[in-house]
C-alpha positions in Angstrom: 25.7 -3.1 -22.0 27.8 -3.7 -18.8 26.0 -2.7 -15.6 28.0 0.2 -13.5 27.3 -2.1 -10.8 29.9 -4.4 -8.5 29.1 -6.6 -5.3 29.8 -4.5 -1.9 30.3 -5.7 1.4 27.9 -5.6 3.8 30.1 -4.7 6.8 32.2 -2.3 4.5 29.4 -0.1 3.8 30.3 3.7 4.4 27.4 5.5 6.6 26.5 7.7 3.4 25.8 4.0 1.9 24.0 3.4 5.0 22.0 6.1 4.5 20.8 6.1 0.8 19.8 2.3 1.3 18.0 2.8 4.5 16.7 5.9 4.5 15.2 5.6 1.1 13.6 9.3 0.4 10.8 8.8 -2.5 11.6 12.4 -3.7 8.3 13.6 -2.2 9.9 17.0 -0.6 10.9 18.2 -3.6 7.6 18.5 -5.0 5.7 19.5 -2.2 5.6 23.2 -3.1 3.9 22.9 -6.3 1.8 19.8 -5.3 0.1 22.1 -2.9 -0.3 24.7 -5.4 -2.2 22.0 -7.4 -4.0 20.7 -4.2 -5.6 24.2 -3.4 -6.4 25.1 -6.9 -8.4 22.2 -7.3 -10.3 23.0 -3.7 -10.9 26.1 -4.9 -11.5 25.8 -8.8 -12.9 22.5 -9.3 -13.2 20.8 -12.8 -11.9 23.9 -14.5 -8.3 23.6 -12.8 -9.0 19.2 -13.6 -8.8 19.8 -16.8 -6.0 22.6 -17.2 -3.7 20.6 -15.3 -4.7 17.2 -17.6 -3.7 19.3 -20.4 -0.1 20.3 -18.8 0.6 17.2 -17.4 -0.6 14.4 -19.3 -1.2 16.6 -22.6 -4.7 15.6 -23.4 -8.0 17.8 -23.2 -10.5 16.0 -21.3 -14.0 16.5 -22.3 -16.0 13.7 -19.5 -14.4 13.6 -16.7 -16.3 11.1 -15.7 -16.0 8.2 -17.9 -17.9 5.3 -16.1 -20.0 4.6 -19.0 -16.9 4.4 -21.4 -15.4 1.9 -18.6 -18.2 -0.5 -18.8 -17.9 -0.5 -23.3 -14.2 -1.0 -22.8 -15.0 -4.7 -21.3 -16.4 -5.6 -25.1 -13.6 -3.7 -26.5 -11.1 -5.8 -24.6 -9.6 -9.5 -25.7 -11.2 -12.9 -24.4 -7.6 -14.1 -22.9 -7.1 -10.8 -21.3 -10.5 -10.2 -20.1 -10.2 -13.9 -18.3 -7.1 -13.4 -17.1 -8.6 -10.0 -15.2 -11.7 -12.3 -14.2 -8.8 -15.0 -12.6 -6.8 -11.9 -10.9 -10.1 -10.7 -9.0 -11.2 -14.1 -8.0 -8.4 -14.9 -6.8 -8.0 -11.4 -4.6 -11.6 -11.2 -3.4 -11.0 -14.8 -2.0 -8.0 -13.7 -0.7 -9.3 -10.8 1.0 -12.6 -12.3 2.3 -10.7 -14.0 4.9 -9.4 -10.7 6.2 -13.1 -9.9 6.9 -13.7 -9.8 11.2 -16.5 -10.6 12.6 -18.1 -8.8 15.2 -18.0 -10.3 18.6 -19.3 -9.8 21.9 -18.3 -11.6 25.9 -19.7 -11.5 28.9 -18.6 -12.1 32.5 -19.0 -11.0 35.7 -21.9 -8.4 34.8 -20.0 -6.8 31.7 -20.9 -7.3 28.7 -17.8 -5.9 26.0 -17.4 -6.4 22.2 -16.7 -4.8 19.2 -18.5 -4.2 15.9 -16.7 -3.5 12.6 -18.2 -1.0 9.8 -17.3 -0.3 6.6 -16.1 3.3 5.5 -19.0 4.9 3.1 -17.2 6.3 0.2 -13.7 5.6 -1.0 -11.2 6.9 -3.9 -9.1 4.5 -5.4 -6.0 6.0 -7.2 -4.9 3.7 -10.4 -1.7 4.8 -12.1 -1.3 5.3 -15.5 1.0 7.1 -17.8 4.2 5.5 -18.9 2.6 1.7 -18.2 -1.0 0.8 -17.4 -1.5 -0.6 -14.3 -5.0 -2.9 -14.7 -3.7 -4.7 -11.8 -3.4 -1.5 -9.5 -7.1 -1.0 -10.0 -8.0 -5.0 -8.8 -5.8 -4.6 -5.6 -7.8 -1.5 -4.6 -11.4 -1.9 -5.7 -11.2 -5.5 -4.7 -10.8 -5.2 -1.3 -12.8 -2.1 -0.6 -16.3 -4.1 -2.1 -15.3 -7.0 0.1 -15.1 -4.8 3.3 -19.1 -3.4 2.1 -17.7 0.1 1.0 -21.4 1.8 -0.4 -19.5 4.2 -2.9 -15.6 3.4 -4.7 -14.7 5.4 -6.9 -11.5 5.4 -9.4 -9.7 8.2 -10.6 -7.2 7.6 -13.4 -5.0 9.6 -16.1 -7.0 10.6 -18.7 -5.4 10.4 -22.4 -6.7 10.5 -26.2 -7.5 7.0 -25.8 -7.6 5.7 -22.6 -6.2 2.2 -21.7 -9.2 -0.5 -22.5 -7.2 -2.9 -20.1 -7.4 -0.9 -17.5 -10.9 0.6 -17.7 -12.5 -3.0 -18.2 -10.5 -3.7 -15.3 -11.7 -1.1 -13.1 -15.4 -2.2 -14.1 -14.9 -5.4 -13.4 -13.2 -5.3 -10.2 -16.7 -3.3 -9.0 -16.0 0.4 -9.4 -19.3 2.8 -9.1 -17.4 5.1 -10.7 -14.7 6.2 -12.8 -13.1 9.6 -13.2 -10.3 10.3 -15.9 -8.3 12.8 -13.9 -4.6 11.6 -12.7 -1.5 13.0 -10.8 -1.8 15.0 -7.8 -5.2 16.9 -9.1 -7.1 13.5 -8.7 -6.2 13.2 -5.2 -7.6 16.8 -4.6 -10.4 15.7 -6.4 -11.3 12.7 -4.8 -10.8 14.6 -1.6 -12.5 18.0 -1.9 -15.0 17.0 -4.7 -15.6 19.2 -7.6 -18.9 19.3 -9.9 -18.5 16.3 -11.4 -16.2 14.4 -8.8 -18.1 13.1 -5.8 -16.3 13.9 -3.0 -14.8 10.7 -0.7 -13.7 9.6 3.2 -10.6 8.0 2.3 -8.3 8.1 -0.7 -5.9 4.8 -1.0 -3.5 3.3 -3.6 -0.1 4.0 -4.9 1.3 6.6 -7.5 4.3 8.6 -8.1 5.8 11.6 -6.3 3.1 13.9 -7.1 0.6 11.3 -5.7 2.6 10.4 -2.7 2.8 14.5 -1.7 -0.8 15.3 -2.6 -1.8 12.5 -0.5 0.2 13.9 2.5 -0.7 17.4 2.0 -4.8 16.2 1.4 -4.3 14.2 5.1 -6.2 15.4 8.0 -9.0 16.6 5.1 -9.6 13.2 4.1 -8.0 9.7 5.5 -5.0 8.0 3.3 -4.0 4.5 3.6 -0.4 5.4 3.5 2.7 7.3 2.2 3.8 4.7 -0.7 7.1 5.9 -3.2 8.8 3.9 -5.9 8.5 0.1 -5.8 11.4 -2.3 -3.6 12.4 -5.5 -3.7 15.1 -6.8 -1.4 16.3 -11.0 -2.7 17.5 -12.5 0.5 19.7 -15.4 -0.7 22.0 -17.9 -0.1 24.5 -20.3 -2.1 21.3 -22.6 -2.9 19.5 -19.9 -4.7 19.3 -19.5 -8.7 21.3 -16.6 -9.5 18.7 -16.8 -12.7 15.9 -16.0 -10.6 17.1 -13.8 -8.5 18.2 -11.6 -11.7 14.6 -11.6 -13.1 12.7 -11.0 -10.0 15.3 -7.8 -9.7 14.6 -6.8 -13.2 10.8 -6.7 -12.6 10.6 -4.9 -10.4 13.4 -2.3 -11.6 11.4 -1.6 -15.2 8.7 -0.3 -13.1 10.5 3.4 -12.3 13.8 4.6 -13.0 14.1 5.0 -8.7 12.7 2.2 -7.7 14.9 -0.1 -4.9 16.2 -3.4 -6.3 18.4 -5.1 -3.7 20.3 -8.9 -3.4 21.9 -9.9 -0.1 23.2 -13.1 0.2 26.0 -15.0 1.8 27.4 -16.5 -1.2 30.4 -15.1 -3.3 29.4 -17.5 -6.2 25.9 -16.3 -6.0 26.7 -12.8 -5.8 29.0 -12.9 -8.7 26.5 -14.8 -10.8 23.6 -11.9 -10.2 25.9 -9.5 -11.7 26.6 -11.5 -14.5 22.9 -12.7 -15.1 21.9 -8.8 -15.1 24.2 -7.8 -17.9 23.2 -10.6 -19.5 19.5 -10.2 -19.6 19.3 -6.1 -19.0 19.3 -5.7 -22.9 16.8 -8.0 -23.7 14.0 -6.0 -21.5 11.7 -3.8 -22.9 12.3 -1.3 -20.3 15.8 -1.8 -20.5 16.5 2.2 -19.7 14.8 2.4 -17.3 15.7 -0.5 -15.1 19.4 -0.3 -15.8 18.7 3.6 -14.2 16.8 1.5 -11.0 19.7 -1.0 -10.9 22.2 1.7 -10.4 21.0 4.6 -8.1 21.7 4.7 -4.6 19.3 2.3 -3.4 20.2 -0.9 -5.2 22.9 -3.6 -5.0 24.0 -6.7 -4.9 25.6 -6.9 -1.3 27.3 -9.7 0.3 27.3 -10.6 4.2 29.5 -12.8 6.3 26.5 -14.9 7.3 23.3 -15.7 6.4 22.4 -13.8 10.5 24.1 -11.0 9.1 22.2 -10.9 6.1 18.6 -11.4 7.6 19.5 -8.0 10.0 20.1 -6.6 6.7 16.7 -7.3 5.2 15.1 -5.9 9.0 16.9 -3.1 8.4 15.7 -2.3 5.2 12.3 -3.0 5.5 11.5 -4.0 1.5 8.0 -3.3 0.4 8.9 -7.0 -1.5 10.9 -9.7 0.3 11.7 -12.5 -1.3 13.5 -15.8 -0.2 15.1 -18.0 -1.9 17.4 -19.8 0.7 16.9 -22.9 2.4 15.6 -23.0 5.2 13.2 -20.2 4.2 10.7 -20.7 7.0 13.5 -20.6 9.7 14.2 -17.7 8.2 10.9 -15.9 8.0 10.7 -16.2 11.2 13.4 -13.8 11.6 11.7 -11.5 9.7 9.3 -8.8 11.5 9.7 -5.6 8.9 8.3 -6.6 5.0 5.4 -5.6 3.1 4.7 -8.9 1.5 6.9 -12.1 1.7 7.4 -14.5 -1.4 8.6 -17.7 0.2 11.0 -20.2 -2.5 12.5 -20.4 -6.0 9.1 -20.4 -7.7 7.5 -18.0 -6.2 8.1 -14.2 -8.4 7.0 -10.9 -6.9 4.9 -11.0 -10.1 2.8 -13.6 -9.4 1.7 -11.1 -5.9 1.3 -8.2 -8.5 -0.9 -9.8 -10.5 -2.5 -12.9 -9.8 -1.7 -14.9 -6.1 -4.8 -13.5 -3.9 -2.4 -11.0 -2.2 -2.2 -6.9 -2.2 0.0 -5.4 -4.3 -0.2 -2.3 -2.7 2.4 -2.3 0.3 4.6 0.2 2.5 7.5 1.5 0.9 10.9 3.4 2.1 11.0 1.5 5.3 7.2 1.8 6.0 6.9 -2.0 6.7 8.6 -1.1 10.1 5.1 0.3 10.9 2.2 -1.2 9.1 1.3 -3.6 6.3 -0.5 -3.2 2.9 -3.6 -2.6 1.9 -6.1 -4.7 3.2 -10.1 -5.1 4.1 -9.0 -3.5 7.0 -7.7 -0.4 5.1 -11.9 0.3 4.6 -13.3 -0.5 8.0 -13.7 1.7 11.1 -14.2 -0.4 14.3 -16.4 0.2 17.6 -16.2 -0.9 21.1 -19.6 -2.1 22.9 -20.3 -2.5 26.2 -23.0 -3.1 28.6 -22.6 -3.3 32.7 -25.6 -4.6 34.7 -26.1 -3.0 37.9 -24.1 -5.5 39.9 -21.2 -5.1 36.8 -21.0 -1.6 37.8 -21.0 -2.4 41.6 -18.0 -4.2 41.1 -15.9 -2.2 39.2 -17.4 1.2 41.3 -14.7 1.4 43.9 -11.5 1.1 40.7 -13.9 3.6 38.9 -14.3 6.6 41.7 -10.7 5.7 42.8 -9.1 6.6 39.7 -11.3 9.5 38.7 -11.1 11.4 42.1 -6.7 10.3 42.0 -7.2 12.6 38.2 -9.3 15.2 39.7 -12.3 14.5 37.6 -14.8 14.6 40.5 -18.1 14.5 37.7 -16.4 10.9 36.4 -16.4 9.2 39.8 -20.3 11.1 40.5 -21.6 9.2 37.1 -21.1 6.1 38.9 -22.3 7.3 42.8 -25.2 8.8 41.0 -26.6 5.1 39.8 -26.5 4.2 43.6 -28.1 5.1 46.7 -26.6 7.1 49.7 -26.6 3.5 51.8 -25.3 1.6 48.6 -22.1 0.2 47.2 -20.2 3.0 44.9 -18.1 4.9 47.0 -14.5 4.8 47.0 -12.6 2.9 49.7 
């Protein structure tokens, strides 16, 4: 099962090349048409268009859309090994996460008093994939977070199915979900956003999902908040001749099995190494599971094994792409992180998978995508907060910024601003403009 795959060179790269790697599209126009279709019927129709498009797109009739209850059973219904294991994962994230938490804070001097306060969002809708795997996991990284920020309401929407997933519906429980909805696709973000009778309607709508998520969340913004714009998973192996061509192969395979277009990249400086990826992905492609489907990841557009001049070359690489998952296995990997301004999430030396992130570490798995770490980071506490400036001036405050104020106001031609502040002073006191 040879790979149709060979190691390019970074300065040889054609600007078509260019292009596909850097300008990574998540297929989200092509959709858009028929997402909004979906979007507005569900606006307008409710649970009744819910459930006609669960039974064209995930083939199932759904009788409860709301499936809290059966959530809470499927923790008994789920092994003890597994169930821990789910109990380790959200430990270990809500620790994580409450050291993201900001406190409010408020200074004085010179007559002003200024701070800020930090609130949490009311009600949130936390999409967790489903379908072709189950994604227990997605539903720890979003939940998770949102109860540590003080969220009142989270609710989880998820593809329904004959049997739903007990993994994931113990793990949605678990991680602190007040509710549960068995809807999926680009219908449960129209859902979560609009409300129907049996979904409650919500303030923000975060976590990641295919195409159809990715455009319904963009065509539901403005309506409701979204955390982001997140497409097929990325992982970009910055590497040189010190790194474990064994690794590096596995950590590419794990995160290719996840979608046929998602972004598996190696850049390194190192012939040997480069030529020994290749080799380890032939060799262990047919042994996966998902073999199919990440042999379709390792190929498209987006993916590679690339090899620079210079380890300088290949770090202005990995800023250029921006990988939702960077991982470094080079020596000198803190000299190199340093480098590094544009990456979702960072996984620093040989024994340190993207996996263990996904699952287990403390960190989000949730992350910008398709360059998006140029602009912002993952999903965090601060994904659920809304912040507030304070301030209080005492009377000799406001003298003394009086003069700046009216100055400034009268130069914009806002004659009421600078009268605010003349009004709080006599005709024979301070306040007027010099």
């Amino acid at each position: 099962m040879n790979l149709d795959l060979e190691v390019r060179s970074v300065g040889d790269l054609r600007p078509a090349e260019r292009e596909a790697l850097f300008e990574r599209d998540a297929g989200v126009a092509a959709v858009r048409s028929d997402v909004r279709e979906i979007v507005d019927r569900v606006e307008s129709e409710g649970d009744v268009a819910v459930r006609e498009f669960s039974r064209e797109f995930d083939g199932c009739e759904v009788g409860n859309i709301d499936v809290t209850d059966e959530a809470e059973r499927a923790v008994d219904a789920v092994d003890d090994d597994v169930l821990a294991a789910i109990g380790t994962a959200i430990d270990n994230v809500r620790s994580f996460h409450e050291r993201q938490r900001p406190a409010d804070w408020r200074a004085e001097e010179g007559g002003k008093e200024l701070g800020r306060r930090f609130r949490p969002i009311e009600r949130v809708g936390v999409y967790v994939p489903g379908g072709a795997a189950a994604y227990p996991s997605s539903a720890i990284m979003g939940v998770v977070p949102a109860a540590v920020a003080g969220v009142d309401h989270v609710a989880v929407a998820t593809p329904p199915a004959d049997e739903m997933n007990p993994v994931t519906l113990a793990a949605i429980h678990e991680a602190g979900a007040d509710r549960v909805y068995a809807v999926g696709g680009a219908q449960a973000v129209a859902a979560l956003a609009y409300g129907t009778d049996t979904v409650n309607a919500v303030q923000k709508v975060v976590g990641p999902g295919n195409r159809w998520v990715t455009a319904a969340k963009a065509a539901v913004r403005g309506d409701v908040e979204i955390d982001f714009l997140a497409g097929p998973s990325e992982i970009l192996v910055l590497a040189d001749g010190s790194a474990e061509p064994g690794y590096v192969a596995a950590d590419l395979l794990a995160q290719a099995e996840h979608d046929p277009n998602a972004s598996v990249v190696c850049v390194t400086d190192s012939e040997s190494v480069a030529a020994a990826v290749l080799a380890e992905l032939d060799e262990r492609l047919p042994e996966r599971v998902r073999a199919d489907t990440a042999r379709e990841a390792l190929e498209h557009d987006a993916s590679g094994v690339f090899l620079a001049r210079s380890m300088p070359e290949a770090v202005l690489f990995a800023e250029e792409y921006a990988a939702e998952h960077l991982s470094i296995q080079a020596d000198g990997d803190e000299a190199l992180l340093d480098r590094i301004t544009n990456a979702g999430s960072v996984f620093l030396g040989p024994y340190t998978p993207v996996a263990a992130g996904d699952y287990a570490s403390g960190t989000n798995h949730v992350l910008p995508t398709g360059g998006g770490a140029r602009l912002h980071g993952g999903l965090s506490v601060d994904t659920f907060l809304r912040s507030s400036t304070v301030q209080r001036l005492s009377r000799e405050g406001l003298d003394d910024l009086a003069g700046t104020i009216t100055t400034l106001a009268e130069a914009e031609g806002l004659e009421a601003h600078a009268e605010s502040v003349r009004a709080r002073f006599g005709a024979d006191e301070s306040g007027d403009a010099e």
